[in-house]
SEPAMAR-64851 format. One line per field, with one value per residue (C-alpha): residue in three letters; x, y, z; residue number from 1. Coordinates in nm, 3 decimals, decimal comma, always signed. Layout:
N
rest: ALA;... .
c1: X;... .
c2: Y;... .
c3: Z;... .
nr: NUM;... .
END
This chain:
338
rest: UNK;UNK;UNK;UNK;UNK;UNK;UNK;UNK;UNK;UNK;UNK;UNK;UNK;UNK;UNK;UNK;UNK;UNK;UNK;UNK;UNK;UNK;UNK;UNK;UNK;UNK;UNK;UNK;UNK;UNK;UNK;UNK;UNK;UNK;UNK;UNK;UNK;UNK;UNK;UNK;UNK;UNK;UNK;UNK;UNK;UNK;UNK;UNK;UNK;UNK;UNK;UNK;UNK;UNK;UNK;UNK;UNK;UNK;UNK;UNK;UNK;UNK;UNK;UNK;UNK;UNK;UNK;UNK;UNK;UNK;UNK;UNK;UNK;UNK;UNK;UNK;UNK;UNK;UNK;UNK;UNK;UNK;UNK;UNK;UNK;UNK;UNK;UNK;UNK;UNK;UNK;UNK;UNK;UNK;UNK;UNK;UNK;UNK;UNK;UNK;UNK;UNK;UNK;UNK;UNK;UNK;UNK;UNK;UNK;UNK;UNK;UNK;UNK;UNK;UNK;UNK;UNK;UNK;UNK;UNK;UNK;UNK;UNK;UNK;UNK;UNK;UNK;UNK;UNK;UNK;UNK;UNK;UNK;UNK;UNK;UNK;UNK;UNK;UNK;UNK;UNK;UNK;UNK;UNK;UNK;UNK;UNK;UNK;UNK;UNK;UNK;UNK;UNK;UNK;UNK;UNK;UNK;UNK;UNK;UNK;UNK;UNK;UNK;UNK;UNK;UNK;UNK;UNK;UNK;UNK;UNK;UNK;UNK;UNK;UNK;UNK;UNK;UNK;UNK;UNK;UNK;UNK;UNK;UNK;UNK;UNK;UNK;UNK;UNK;UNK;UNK;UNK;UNK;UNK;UNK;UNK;UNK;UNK;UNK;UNK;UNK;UNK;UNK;UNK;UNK;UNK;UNK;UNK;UNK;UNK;UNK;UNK;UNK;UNK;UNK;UNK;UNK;UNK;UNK;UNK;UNK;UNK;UNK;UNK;UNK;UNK;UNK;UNK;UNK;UNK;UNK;UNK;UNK;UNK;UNK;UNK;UNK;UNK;UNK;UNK;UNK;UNK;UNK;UNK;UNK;UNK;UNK;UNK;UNK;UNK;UNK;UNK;UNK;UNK;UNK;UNK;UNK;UNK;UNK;UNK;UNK;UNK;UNK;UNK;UNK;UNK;UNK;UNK;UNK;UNK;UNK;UNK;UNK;UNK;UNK;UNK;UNK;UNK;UNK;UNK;UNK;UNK;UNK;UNK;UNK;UNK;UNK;UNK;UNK;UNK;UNK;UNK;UNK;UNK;UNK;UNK;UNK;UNK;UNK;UNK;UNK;UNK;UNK;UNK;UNK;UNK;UNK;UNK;UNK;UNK;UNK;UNK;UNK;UNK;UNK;UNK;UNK;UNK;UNK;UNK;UNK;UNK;UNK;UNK;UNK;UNK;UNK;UNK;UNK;UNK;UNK;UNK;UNK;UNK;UNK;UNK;UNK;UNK .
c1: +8,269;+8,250;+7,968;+7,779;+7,561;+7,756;+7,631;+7,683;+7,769;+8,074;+7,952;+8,062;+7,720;+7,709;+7,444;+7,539;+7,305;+7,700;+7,850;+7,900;+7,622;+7,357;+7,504;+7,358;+7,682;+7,695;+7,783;+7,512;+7,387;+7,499;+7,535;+7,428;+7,173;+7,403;+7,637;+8,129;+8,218;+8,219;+8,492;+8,315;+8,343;+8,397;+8,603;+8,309;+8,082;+8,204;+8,271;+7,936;+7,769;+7,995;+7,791;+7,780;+7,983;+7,700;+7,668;+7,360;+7,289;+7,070;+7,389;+7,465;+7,263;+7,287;+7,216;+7,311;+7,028;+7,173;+7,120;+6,986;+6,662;+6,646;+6,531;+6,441;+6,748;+7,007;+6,885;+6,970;+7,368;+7,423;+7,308;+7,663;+7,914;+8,214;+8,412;+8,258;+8,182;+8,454;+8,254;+7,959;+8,157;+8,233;+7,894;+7,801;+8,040;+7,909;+7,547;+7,655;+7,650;+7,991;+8,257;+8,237;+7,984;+8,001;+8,397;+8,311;+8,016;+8,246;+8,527;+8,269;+8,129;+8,457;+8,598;+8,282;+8,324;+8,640;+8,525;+8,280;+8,549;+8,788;+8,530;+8,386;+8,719;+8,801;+8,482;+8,488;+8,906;+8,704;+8,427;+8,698;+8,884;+8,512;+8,486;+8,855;+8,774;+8,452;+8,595;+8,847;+8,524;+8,334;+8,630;+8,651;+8,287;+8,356;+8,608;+8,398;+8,128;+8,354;+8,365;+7,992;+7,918;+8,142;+8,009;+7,612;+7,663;+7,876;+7,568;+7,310;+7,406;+7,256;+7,518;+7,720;+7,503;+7,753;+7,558;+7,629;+7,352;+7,165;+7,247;+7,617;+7,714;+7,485;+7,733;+7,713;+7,335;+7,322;+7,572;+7,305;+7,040;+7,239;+7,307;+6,944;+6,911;+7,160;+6,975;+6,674;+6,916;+7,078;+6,703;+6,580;+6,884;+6,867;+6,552;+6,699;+6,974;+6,725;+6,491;+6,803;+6,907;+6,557;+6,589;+6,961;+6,820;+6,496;+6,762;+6,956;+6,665;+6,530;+6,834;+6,854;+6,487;+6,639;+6,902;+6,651;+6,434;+6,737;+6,859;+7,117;+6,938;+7,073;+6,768;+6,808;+7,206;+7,134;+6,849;+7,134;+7,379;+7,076;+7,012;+7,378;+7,387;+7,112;+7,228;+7,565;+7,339;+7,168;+7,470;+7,614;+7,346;+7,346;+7,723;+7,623;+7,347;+7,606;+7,813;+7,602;+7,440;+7,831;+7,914;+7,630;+7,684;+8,053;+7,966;+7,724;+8,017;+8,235;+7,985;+7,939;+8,333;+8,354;+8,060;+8,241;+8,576;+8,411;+8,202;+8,521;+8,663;+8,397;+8,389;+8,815;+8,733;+8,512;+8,745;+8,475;+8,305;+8,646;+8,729;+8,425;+8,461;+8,852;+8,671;+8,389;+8,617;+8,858;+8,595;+8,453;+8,841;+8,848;+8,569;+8,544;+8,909;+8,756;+8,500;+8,723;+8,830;+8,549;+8,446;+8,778;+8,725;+8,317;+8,482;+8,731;+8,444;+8,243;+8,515;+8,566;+8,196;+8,141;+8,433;+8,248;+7,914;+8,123;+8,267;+7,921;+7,798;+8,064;+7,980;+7,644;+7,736;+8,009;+7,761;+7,480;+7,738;+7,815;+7,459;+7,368;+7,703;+7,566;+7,262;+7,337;+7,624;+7,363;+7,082;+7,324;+7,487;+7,112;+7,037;+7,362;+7,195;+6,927 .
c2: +9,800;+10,019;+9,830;+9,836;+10,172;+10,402;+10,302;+10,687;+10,975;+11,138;+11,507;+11,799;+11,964;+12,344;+12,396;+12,407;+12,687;+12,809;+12,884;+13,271;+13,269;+13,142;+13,374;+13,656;+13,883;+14,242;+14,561;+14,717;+15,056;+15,249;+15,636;+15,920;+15,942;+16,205;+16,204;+16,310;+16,112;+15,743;+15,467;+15,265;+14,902;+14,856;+14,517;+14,390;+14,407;+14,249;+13,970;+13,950;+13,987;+13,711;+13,429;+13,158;+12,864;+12,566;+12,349;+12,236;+11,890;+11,854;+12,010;+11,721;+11,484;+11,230;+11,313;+10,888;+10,624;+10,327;+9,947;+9,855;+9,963;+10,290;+10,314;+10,646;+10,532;+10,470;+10,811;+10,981;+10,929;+11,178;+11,458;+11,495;+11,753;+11,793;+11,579;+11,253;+11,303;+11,005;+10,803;+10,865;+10,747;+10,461;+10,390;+10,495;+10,231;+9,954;+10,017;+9,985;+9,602;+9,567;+9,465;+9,319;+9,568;+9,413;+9,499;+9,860;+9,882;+9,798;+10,020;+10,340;+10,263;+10,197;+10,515;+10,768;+10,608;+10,704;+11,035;+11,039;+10,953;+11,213;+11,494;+11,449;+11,472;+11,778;+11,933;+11,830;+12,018;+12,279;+12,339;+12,261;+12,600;+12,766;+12,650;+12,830;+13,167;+13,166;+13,138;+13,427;+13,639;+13,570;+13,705;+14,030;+14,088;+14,024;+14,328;+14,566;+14,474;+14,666;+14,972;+14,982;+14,974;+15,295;+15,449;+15,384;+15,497;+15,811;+15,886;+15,816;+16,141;+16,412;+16,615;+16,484;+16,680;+16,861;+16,933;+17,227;+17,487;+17,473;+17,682;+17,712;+17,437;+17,286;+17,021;+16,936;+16,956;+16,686;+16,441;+16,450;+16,330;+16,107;+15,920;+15,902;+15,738;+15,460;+15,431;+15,345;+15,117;+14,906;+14,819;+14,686;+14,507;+14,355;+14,210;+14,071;+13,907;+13,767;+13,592;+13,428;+13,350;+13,175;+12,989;+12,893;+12,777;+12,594;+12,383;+12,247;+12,128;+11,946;+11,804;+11,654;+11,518;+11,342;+11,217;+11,072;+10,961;+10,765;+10,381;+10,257;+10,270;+10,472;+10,656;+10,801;+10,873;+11,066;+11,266;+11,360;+11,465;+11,666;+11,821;+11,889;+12,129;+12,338;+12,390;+12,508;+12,735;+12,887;+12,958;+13,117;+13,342;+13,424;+13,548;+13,737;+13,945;+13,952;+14,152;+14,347;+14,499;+14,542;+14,772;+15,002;+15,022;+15,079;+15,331;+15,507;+15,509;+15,651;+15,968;+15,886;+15,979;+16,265;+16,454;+16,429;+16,527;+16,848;+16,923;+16,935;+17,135;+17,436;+17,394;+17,447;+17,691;+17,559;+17,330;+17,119;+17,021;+16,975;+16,689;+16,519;+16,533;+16,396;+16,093;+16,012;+16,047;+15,827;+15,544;+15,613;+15,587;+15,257;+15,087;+15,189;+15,010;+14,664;+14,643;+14,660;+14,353;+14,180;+14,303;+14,125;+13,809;+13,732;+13,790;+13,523;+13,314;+13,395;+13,281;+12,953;+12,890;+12,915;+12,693;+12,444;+12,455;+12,369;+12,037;+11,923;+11,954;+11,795;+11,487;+11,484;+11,405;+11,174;+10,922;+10,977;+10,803;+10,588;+10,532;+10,431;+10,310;+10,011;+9,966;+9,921;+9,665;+9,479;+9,470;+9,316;+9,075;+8,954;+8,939;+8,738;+8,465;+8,402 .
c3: +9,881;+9,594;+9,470;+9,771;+9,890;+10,083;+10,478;+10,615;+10,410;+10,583;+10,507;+10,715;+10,786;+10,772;+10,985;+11,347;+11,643;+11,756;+11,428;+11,334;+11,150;+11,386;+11,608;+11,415;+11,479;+11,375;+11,422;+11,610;+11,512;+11,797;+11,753;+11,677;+11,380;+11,249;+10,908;+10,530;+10,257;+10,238;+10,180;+9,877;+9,836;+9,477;+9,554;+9,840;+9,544;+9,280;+9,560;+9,635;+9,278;+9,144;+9,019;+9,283;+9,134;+9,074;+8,843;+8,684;+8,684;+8,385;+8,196;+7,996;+7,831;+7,572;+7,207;+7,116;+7,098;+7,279;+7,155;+7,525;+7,677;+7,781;+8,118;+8,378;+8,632;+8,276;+8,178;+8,517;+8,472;+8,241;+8,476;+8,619;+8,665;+8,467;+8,716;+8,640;+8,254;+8,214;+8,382;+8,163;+7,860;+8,023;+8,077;+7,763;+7,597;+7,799;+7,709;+7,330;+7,472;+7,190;+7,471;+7,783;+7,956;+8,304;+8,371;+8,230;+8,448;+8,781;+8,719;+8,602;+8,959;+9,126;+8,974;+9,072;+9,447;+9,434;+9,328;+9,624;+9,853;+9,767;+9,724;+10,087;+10,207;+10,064;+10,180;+10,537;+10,501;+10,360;+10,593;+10,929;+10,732;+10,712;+11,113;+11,252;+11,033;+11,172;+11,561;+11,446;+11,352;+11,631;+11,839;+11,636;+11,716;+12,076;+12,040;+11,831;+12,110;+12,397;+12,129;+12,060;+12,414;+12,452;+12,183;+12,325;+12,661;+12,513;+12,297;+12,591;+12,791;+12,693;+12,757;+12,512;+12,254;+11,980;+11,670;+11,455;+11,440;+11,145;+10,858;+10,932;+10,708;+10,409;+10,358;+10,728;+10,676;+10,380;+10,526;+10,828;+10,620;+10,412;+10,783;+10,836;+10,520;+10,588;+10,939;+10,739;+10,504;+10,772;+10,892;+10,549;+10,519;+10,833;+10,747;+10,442;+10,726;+10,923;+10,648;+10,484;+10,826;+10,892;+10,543;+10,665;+11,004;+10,860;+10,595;+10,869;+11,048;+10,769;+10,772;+11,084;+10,989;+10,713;+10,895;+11,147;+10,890;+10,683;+10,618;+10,389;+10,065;+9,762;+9,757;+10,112;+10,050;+9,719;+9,902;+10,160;+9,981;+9,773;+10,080;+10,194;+9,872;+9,967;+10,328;+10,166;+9,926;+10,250;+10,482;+10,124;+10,128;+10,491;+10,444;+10,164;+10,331;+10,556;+10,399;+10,235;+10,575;+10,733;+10,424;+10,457;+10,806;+10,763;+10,546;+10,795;+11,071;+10,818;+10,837;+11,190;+11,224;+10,961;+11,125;+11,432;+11,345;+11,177;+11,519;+11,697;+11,432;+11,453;+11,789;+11,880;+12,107;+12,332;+12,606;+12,686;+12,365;+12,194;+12,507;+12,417;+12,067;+12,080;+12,253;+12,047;+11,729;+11,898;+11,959;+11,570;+11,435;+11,668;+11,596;+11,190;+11,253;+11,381;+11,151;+10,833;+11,008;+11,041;+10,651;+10,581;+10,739;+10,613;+10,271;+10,331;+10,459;+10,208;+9,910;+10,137;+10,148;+9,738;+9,699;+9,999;+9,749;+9,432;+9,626;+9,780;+9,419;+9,303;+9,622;+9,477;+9,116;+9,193;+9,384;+9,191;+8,868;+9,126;+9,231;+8,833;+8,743;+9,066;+8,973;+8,591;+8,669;+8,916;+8,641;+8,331;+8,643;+8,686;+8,327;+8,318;+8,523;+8,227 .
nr: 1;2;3;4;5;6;7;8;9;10;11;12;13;14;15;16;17;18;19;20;21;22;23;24;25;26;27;28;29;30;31;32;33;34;35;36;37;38;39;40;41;42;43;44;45;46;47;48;49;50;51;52;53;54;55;56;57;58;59;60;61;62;63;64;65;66;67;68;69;70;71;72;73;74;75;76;77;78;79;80;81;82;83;84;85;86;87;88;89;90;91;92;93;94;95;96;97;98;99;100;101;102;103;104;105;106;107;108;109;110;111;112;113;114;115;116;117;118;119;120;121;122;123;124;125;126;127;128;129;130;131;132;133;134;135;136;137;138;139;140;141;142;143;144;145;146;147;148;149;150;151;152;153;154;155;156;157;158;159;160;161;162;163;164;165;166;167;168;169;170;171;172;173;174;175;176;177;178;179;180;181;182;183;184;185;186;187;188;189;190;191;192;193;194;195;196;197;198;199;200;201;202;203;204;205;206;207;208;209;210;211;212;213;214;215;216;217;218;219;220;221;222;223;224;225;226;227;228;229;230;231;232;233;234;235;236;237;238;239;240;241;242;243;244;245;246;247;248;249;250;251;252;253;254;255;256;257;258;259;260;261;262;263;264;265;266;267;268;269;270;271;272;273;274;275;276;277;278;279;280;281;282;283;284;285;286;287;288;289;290;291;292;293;294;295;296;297;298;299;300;301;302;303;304;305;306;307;308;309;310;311;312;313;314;315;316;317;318;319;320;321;322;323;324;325;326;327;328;329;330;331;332;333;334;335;336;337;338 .
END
């Protein structure tokens, strides 16, 4: 009952060694180290710079001295999120012991259950959304994959070699060096991937240990749903890096195809380079094409993740009020005895 501890909490967890994620997707870096202007990504920024929505628990507290004794767990309630500040009046009004406190006591409980309820509904909807755009992206990498693999083997022969002599163009020349630069770019931010990725990987395992580890108390389900926020926290993080490391490698293809185009362009007379060069700026054009695509969908997963984090906050608060809303209508139902 809503007076009773919660038996299993019905979370969706986010950690899971097949999602998108865990799968470590990318675009890989094959190519040419050579470099045109870039497409920025004024809107992919300001996505990913947003403040994460969270809500700090130790927000609210109370400025009132109450009649009753004023103990840790009575304390605790008021750390909640917006969503369940009613039932902290309620509370509130029963502690000032001057109507019947036991009625208010059940229906602040039976209300934050409710809350509970309703909030780990909405984030299992949320995270089965998270799960299909996920599939989508993993089978947009599958088709950038077939493109890369082109664009490797194209670079592998050494045949294929087009560059303009030096001196012939300065602006060639810097956009060269600027695709170095991103080369050395994409690796620092793929070590920023991998570490949050680790961190990601490390918070689901802890919490299958607390799973394992777990019994019915209120203790145990409050430590869960603890936990449940900083696995959403991780895989948030994971997308960001994410997306961080597919714009500056978007941004390096984008040179990748410019340089290209221009190579074919100095070299219109020549039968054979301009062949080549009509295929590798094909594949570029292509895969540049794809990726947008997959830029497009980790932002939508990203934006569905933040709003997953808000909600498993949101779980957390809700049954923590309902946690203390319990335990305070089971103390003055004992005192009652007396």
């Amino acid at each position: 009952g809503a007076l009773g501890v919660i038996s299993k909490p019905e979370t969706f967890s986010t950690y899971s060694e097949n999602s998108a994620v865990y799968e470590n997707r990318e675009p890989g870096d094959g190519g040419s180290k050579e470099a045109g202007t870039t497409i920025p990504f004024e809107q992919l920024d300001d996505i990913i710079d947003a403040e994460h929505t969270s809500t700090s628990l130790d927000m609210y507290a109370s400025d009132e001295q109450s009649n009753s004794s004023s103990t840790k767990e009575e304390k605790e309630v008021y750390a909640v999120t917006d969503q369940t500040h009613c039932i902290v009046d309620m509370l509130r009004a029963a502690c000032s012991k001057k109507r019947d406190t036991l009625e208010e006591m059940k229906v602040a409980a039976c209300l934050a259950y409710e809350f509970v309820t309703k909030n780990s509904e909405e984030l299992q909807s949320i995270k089965k959304k998270y799960t299909e755009y996920s599939c989508d992206y993993n089978l947009d990498c599958e088709k950038t994959d077939v493109l890369k693999e082109k664009i490797k083997t194209y670079y592998r022969n050494p045949n294929n070699r087009t560059r303009i002599p030096k001196d012939e163009d300065a602006e060639y020349e810097a956009e060269m060096k600027e695709i170095d630069a991103l080369y050395e770019k994409i690796c620092d931010a793929k070590e920023d991937k991998e570490r949050a990725l680790d961190e990601y990987i490390k918070a689901g395992k802890d919490g299958i240990e607390i799973e394992k580890n777990s019994n019915i108390s209120g203790e145990d389900t409050l430590k869960h749903y603890s936990h449940a926020i900083e696995e959403e926290k991780a895989l948030l993080s994971t997308i960001e890096y994410d997306l961080k490391l597919f714009k500056i490698i978007y941004n390096r293809d984008q040179l990748l195809y410019l340089v290209r185009r221009k190579e074919r362009w100095y070299y219109i007379e020549d039968e054979n380079k301009t062949k080549l060069l009509d295929e590798i700026v094909e594949l570029h054009k292509n895969c540049i094409e794809h990726l947008l695509i997959e830029i497009n969908r980790l932002v939508d997963m990203f934006s569905i993740q933040k709003n997953a984090l808000y909600i498993a906050e949101e779980v957390y608060s809700a049954y923590k009020a309902h946690y203390m809303a319990t335990y305070m209508y089971k103390k003055e139902k004992e005192l009652r005895k007396y």
